[in-house]
Residue frames as a rotation matrix with the C-alpha (Angstrom) as fourth column:
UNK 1
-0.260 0.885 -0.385 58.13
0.002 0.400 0.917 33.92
0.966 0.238 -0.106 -31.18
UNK 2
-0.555 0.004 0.832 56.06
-0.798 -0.285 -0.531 34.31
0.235 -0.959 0.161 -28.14
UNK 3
-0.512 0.508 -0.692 54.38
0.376 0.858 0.351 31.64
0.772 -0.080 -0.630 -25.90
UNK 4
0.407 0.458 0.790 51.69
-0.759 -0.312 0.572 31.84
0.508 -0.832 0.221 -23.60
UNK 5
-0.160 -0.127 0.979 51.97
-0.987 0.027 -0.158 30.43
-0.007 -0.992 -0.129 -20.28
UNK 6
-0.888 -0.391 -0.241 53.17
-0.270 0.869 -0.415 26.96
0.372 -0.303 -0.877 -19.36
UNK 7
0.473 0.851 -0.230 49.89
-0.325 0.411 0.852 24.75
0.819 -0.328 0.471 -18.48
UNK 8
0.082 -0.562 0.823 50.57
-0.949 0.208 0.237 23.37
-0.305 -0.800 -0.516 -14.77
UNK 9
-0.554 -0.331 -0.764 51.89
-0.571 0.819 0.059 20.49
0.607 0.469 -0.642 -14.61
UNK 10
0.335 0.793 -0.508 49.41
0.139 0.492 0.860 17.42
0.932 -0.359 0.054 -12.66
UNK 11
-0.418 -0.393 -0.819 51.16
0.856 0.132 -0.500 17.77
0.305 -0.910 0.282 -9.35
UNK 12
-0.939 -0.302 -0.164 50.47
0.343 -0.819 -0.460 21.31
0.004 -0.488 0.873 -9.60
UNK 13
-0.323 0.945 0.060 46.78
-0.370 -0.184 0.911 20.64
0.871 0.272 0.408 -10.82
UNK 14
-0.048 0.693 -0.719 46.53
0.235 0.708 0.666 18.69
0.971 -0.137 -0.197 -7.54
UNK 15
-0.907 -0.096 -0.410 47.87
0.332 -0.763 -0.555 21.24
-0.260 -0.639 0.724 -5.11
UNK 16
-0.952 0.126 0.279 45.77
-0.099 -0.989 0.110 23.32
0.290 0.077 0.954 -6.33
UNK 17
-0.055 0.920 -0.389 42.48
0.036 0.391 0.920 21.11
0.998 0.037 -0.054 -6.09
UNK 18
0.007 0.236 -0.972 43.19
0.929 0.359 0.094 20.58
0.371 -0.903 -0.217 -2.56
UNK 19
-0.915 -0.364 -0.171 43.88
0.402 -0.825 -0.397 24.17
0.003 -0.432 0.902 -1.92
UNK 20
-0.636 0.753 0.168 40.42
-0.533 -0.587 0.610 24.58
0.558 0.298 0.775 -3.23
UNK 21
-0.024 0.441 -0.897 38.96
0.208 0.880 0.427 21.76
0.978 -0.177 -0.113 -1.52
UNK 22
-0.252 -0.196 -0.948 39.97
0.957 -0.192 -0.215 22.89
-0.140 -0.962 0.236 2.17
UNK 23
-0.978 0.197 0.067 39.37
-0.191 -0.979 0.076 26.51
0.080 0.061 0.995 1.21
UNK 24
-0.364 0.915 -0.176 35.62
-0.501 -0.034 0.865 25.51
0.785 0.403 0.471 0.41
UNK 25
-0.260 0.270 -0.927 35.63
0.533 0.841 0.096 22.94
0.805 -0.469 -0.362 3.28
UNK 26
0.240 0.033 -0.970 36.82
0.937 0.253 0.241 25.10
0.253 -0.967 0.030 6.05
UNK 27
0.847 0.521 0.106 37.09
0.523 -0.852 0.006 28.13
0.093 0.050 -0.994 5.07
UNK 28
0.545 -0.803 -0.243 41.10
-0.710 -0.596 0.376 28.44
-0.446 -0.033 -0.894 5.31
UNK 29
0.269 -0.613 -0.743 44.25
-0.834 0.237 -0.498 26.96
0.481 0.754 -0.448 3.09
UNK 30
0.930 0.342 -0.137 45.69
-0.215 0.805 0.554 23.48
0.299 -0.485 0.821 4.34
UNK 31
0.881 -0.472 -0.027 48.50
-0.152 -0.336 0.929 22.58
-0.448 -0.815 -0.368 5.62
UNK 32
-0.205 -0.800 -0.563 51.83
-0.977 0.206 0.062 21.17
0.067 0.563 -0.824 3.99
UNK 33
-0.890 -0.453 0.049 51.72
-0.438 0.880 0.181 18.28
-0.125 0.140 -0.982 5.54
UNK 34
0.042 0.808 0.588 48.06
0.156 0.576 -0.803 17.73
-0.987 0.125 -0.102 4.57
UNK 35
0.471 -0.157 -0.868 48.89
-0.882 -0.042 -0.470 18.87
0.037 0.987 -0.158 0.81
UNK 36
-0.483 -0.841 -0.242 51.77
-0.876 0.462 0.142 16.10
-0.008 0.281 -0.960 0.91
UNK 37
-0.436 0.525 0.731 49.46
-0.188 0.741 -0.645 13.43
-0.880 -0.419 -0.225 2.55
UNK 38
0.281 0.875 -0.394 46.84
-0.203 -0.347 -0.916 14.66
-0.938 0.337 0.080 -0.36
UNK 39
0.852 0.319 -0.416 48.54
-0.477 0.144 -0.867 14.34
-0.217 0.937 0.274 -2.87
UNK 40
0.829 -0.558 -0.038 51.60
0.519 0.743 0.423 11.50
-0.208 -0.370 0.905 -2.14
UNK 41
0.373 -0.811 0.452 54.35
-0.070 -0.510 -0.857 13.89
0.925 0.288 -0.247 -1.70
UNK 42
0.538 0.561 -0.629 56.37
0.465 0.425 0.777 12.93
0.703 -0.710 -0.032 1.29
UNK 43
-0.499 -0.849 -0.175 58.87
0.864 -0.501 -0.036 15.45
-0.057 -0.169 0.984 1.61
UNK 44
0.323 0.556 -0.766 57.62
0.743 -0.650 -0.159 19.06
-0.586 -0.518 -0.623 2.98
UNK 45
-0.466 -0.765 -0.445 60.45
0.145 -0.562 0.814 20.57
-0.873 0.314 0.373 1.11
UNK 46
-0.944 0.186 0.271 58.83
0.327 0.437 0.838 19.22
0.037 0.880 -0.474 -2.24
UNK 47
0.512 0.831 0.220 54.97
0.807 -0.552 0.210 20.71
0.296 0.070 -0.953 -1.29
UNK 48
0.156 -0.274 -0.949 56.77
0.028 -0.959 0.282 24.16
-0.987 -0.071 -0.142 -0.03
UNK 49
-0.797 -0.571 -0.198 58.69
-0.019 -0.305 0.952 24.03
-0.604 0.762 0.233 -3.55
UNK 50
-0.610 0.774 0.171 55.18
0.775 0.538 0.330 23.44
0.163 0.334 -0.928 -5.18
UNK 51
0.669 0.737 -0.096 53.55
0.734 -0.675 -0.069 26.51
-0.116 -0.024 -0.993 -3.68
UNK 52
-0.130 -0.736 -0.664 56.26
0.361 -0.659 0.660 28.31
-0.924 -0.154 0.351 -4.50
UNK 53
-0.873 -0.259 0.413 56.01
0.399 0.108 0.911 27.66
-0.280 0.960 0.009 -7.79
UNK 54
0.152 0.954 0.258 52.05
0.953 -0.211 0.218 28.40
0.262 0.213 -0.941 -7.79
UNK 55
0.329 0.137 -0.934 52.89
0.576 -0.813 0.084 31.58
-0.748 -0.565 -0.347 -6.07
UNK 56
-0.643 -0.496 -0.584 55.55
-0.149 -0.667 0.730 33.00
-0.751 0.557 0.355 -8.49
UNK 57
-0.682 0.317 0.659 52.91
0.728 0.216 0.651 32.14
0.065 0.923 -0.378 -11.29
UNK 58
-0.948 0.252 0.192 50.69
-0.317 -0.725 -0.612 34.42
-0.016 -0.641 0.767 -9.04
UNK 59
-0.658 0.257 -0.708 48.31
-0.172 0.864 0.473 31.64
0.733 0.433 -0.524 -8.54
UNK 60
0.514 0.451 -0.730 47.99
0.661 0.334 0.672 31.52
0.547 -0.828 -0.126 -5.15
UNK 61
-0.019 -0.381 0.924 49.01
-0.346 -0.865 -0.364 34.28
0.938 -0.327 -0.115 -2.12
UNK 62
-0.251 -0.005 -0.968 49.78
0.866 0.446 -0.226 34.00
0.433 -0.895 -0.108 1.30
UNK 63
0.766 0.452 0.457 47.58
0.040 -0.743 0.668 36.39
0.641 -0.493 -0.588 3.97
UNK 64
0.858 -0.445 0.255 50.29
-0.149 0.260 0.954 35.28
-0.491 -0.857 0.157 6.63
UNK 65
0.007 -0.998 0.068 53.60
-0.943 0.016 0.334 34.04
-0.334 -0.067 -0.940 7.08
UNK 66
-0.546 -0.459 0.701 52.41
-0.305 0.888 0.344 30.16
-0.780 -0.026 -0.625 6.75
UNK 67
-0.905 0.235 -0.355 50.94
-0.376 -0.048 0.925 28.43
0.200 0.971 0.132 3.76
UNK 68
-0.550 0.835 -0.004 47.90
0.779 0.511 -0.365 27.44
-0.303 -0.204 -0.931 5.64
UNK 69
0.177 0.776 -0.605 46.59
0.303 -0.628 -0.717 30.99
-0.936 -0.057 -0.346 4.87
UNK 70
-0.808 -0.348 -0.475 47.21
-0.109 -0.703 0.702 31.14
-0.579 0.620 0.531 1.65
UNK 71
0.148 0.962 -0.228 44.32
-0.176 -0.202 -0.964 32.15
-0.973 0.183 0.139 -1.04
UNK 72
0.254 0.532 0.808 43.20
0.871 0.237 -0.430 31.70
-0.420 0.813 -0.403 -4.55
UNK 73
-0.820 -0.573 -0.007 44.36
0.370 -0.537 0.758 34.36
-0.438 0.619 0.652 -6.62
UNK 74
0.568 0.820 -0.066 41.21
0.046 -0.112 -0.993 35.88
-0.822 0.561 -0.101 -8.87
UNK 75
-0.405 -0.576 0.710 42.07
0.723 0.274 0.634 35.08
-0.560 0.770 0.306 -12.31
UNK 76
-0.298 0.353 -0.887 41.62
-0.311 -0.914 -0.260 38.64
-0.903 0.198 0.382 -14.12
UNK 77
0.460 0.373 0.806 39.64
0.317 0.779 -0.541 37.95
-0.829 0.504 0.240 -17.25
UNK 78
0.001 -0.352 0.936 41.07
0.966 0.243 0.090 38.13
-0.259 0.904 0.340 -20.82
UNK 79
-0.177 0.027 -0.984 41.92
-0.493 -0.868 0.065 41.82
-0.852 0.496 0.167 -22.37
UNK 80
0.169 -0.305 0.937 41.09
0.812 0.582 0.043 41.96
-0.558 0.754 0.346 -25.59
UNK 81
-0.757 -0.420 -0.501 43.55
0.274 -0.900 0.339 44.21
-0.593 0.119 0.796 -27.70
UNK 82
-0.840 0.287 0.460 41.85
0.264 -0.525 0.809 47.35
0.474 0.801 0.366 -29.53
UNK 83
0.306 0.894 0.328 39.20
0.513 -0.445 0.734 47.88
0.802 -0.056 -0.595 -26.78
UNK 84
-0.521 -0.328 0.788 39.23
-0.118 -0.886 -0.448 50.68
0.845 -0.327 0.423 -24.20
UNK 85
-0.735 -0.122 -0.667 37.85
0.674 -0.022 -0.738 51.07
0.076 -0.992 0.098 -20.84
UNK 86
-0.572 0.658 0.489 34.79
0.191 -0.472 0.860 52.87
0.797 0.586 0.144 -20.82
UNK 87
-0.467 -0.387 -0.795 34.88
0.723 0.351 -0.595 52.87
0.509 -0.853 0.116 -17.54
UNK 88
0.828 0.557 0.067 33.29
0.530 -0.816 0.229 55.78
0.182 -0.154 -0.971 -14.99
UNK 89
0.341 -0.774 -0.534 37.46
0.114 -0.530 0.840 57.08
-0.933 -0.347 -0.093 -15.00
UNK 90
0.282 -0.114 0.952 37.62
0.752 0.643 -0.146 57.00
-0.595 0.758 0.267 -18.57
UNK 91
0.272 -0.926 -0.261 39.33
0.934 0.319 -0.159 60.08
0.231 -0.201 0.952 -19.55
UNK 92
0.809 0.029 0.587 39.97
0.023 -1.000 0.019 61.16
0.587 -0.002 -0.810 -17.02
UNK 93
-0.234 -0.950 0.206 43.65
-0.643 -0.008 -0.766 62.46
0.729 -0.312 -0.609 -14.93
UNK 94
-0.644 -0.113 -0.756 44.23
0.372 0.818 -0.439 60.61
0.668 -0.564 -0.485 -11.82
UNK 95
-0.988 0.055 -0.145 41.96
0.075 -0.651 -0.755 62.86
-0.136 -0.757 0.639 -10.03
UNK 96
-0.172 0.797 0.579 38.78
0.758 0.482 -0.439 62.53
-0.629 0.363 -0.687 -11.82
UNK 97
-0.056 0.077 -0.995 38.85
-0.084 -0.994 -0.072 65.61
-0.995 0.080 0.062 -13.26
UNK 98
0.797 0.097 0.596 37.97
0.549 0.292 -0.783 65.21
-0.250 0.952 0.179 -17.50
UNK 99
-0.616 -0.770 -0.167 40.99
0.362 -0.465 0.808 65.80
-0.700 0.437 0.565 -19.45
UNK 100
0.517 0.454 -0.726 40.18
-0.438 -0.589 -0.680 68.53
-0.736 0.669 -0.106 -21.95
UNK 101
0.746 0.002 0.666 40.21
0.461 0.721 -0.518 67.32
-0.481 0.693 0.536 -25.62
């Protein structure tokens, strides 16, 4: 039986708010120790292990090396099976070239 994807859990709903919040504020990600502040976590280790987790979900990205620059993921929207791509590469090769029927 498959499952879809774990829901976050509230810590991780409140990372993320602030990640949006300071993105929207100032135009870049926030720090650890202003996540921790933000959302009563007082151990750095514990908000790193937090955006880890958002990362591997592929939530969030880092531009840099520190998590102040990290971004918002775009959530890609919903496939639904049985439709095609209709796309202006639609089929064709990797080149654009029309594959012959």
């Amino acid at each position: 039986m498959s499952r879809g994807p774990r829901p976050l859990t509230a810590r991780q709903e409140a990372v993320m708010a602030v990640i949006r919040s300071s993105l929207a504020e100032r135009g870049h990600g926030p720090t650890v120790r202003e996540i921790g502040a933000r959302v009563g976590l007082s151990s750095t280790s514990s908000v790193a292990h937090q955006l880890g987790r958002l990362e591997a979900r592929g939530l969030i990205a880092r531009t840099g090396r520190d998590w102040s620059t990290c971004v918002l993921v775009e959530e890609q929207p919903a496939r639904r099976p049985g439709l095609r791509s209709r796309g202006p590469r639609a089929g064709a090769d990797g080149y654009g070239q029309r594959l012959a029927p």
